[in-house]
C-alpha positions as CSV (number, residue, x, y, z in Angstrom):
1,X,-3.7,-11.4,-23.0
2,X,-4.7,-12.1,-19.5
3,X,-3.1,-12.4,-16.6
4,X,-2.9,-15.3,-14.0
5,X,-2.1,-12.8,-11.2
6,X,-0.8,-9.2,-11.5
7,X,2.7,-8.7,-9.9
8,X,2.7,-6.3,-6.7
9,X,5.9,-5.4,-6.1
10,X,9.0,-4.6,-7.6
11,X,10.8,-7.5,-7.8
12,X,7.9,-8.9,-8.9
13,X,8.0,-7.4,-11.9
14,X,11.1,-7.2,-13.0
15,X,11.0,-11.3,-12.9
16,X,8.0,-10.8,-14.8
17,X,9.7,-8.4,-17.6
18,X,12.7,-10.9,-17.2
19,X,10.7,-13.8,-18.1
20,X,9.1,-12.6,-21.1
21,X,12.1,-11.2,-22.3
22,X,13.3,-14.8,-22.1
23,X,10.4,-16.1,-23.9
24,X,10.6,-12.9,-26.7
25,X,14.8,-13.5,-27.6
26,X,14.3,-17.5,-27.8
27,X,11.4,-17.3,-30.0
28,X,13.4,-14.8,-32.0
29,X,16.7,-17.1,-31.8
30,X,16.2,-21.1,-30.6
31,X,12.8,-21.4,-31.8
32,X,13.1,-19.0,-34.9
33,X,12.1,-21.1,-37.8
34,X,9.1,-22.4,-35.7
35,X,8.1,-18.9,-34.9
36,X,8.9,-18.2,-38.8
37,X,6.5,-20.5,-40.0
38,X,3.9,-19.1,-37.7
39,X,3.9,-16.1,-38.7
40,X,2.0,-17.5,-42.2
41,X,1.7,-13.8,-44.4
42,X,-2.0,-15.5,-45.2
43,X,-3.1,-15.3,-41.8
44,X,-4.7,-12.9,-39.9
45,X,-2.9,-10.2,-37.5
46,X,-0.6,-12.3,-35.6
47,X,1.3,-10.7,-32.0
48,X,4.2,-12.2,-30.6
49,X,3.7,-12.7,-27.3
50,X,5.6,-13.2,-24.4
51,X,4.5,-14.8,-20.9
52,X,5.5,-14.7,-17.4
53,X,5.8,-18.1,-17.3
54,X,9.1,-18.0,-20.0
55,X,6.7,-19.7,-22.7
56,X,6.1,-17.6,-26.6
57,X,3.1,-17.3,-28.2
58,X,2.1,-16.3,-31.7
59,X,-1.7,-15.7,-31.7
60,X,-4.3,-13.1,-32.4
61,X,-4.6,-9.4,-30.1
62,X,-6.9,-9.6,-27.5
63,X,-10.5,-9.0,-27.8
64,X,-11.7,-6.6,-25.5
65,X,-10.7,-3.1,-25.9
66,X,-8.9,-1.1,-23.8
67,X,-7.1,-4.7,-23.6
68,X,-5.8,-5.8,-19.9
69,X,-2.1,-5.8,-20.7
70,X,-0.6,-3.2,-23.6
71,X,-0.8,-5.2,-27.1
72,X,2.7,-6.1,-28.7
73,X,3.0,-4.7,-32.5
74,X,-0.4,-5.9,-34.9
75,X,0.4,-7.8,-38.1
76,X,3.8,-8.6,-38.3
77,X,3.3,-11.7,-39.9
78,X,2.3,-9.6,-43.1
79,X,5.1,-7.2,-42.7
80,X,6.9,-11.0,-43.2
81,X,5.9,-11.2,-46.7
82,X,8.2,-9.6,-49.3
83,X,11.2,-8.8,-46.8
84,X,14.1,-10.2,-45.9
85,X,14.2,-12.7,-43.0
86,X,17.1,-10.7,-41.2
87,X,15.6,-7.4,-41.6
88,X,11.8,-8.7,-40.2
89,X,13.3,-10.4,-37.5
90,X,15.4,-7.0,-36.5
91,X,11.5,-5.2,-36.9
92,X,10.0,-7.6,-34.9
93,X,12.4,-7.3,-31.9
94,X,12.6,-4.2,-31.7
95,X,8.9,-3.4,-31.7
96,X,8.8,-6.5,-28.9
97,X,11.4,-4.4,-26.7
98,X,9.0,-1.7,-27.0
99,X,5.9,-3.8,-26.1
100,X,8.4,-5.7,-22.9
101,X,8.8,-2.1,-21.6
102,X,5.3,-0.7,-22.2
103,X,4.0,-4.0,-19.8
104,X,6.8,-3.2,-17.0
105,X,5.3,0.5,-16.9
106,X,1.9,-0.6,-16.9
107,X,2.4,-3.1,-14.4
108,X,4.4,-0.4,-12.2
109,X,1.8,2.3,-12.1
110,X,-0.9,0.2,-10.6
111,X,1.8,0.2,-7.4
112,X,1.0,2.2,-4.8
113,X,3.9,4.4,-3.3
114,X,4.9,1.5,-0.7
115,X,5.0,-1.0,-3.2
116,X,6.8,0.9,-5.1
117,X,10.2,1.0,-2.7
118,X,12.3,-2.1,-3.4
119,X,12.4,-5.2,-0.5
120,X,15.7,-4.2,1.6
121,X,18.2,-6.6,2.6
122,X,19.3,-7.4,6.1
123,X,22.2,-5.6,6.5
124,X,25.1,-6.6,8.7
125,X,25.4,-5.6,12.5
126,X,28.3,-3.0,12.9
127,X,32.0,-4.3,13.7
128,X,32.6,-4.0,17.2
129,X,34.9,-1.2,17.0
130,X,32.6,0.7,15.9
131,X,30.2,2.9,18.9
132,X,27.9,1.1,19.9
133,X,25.4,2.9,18.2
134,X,27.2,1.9,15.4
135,X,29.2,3.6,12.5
136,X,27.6,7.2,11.9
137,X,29.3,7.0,8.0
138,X,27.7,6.6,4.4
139,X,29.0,4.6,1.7
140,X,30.0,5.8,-1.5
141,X,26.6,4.8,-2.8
142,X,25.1,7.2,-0.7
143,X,23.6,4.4,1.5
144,X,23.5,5.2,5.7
145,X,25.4,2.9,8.1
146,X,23.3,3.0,11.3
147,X,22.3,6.7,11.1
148,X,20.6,7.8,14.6
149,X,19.0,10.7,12.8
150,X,17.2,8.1,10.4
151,X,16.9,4.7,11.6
152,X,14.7,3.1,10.7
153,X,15.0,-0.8,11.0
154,X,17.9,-1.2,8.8
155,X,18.4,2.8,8.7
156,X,17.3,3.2,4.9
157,X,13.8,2.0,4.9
158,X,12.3,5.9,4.8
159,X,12.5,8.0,1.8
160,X,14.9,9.8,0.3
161,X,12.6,13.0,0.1
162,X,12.7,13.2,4.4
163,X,17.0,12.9,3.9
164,X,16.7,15.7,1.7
165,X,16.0,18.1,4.8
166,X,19.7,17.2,6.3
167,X,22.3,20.3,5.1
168,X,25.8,19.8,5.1
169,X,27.1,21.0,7.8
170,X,30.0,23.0,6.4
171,X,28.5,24.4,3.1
172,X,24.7,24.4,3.9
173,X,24.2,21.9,0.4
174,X,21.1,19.8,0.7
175,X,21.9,15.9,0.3
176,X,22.6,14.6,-2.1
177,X,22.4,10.3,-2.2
178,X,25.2,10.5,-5.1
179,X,28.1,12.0,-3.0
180,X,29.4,10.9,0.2
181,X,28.7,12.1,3.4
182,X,30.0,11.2,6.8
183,X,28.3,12.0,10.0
184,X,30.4,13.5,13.4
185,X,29.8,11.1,16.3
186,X,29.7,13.8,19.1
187,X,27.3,16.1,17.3
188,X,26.1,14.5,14.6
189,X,25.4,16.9,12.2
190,X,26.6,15.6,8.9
191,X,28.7,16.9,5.9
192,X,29.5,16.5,2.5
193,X,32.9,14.4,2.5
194,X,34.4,16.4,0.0
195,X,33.7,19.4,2.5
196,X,36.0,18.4,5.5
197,X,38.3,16.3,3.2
198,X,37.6,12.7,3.9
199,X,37.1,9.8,1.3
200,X,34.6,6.7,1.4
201,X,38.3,5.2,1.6
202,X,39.6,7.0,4.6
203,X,36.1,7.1,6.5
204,X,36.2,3.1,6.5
205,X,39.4,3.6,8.8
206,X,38.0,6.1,11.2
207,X,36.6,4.3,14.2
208,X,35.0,7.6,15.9
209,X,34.9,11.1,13.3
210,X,34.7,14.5,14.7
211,X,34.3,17.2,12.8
212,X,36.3,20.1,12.4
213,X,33.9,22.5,14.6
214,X,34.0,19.6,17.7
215,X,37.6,19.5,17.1
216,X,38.3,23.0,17.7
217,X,36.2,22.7,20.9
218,X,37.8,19.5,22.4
219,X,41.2,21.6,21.7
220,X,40.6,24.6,23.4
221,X,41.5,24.6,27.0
């Protein structure tokens, strides 16, 4: 089936996938004896379609070939005849999942690898406890707060394979965006939390971290 406009980013199409989804489970559901009756054993291959606009279709495949858009399941108005409603329906959705997936991956390889990064949020500006280069910590969700090693704009906007060079400072480990890591404010090198014992719990209390090495030094007379 064609398309009015091809979605370009992420978000994009995942509304897209969203909205035939939408169109798919009410056809299968609210609308279900209309789509029933549509699917007439005596006609020709019939697809159940799904658009971006949240409308259902039941009509014939495309013509051309390779079509535009992958094709749902072919015929599935005669796999109607001779088997219980239930049991079709049940077919029919699930080849119809397949097809809703098959259009998302379609759709995302034509991105290119900066359409490919999701649309960041603004994030909030640091307390003002914090330095005033702001909090040199990571969430639990591996995020960075205002990293000076890696701003930029919002600190998260590069990707993840340039973090990948950053070692733990304690255990040499590569990171990791699944585990925590916390960053020292004097030399900023940064470590795995569960290296120098703090939690995403406790680093939300610390106003100013050091790490064990600095420590030592600002100790010794």
């Amino acid at each position: 089936m064609e398309m009015a406009s091809s979605p370009r980013t992420v978000e994009e199409i995942f509304k897209d996938y969203d909205a035939r989804r939408t169109a798919v489970v009410r056809a299968l559901t609210h609308d279900v004896d209309e789509f029933y009756g549509l699917c007439d054993p005596d006609k020709d291959n019939l697809c159940l379609y799904g658009h971006g606009n949240g409308s259902w279709e039941v009509t014939l495949p495309a013509e051309e070939v390779p079509p535009e858009l992958p094709e749902p399941a072919l015929g599935i108005n005669f796999a109607r005849d001779g088997m219980n409603r239930k049991d079709w329906l049940s077919l029919v959705a699930v080849h119809s999942d397949s097809w809703l997936l098959s259009v998302a991956f379609y759709l995302g390889a034509r991105l290119n690898r900066n359409e490919r990064k999701p649309v960041k949020e603004n994030k909030p500006a640091a307390d003002s406890g914090s330095k005033s280069r702001g909090s040199t910590k990571r969430s639990n969700d591996g995020q960075v707060k205002s990293n000076p090693k890696f701003a930029a704009d919002d600190g998260y906007e590069e990707e993840e394979d340039e973090h990948s060079e950053t070692l733990c400072g304690s255990c040499g480990g590569n990171y990791n965006a699944d585990e925590f890591w916390i960053g020292c404010d004097i030399c900023e090198r940064w470590y795995h939390g569960k290296c120098v014992k703090i939690t995403p719990a406790k680093a939300e209390s610390i106003k100013q971290y050091k790490c064990p090495q600095c420590s030592i030094r600002r100790n010794r007379p």
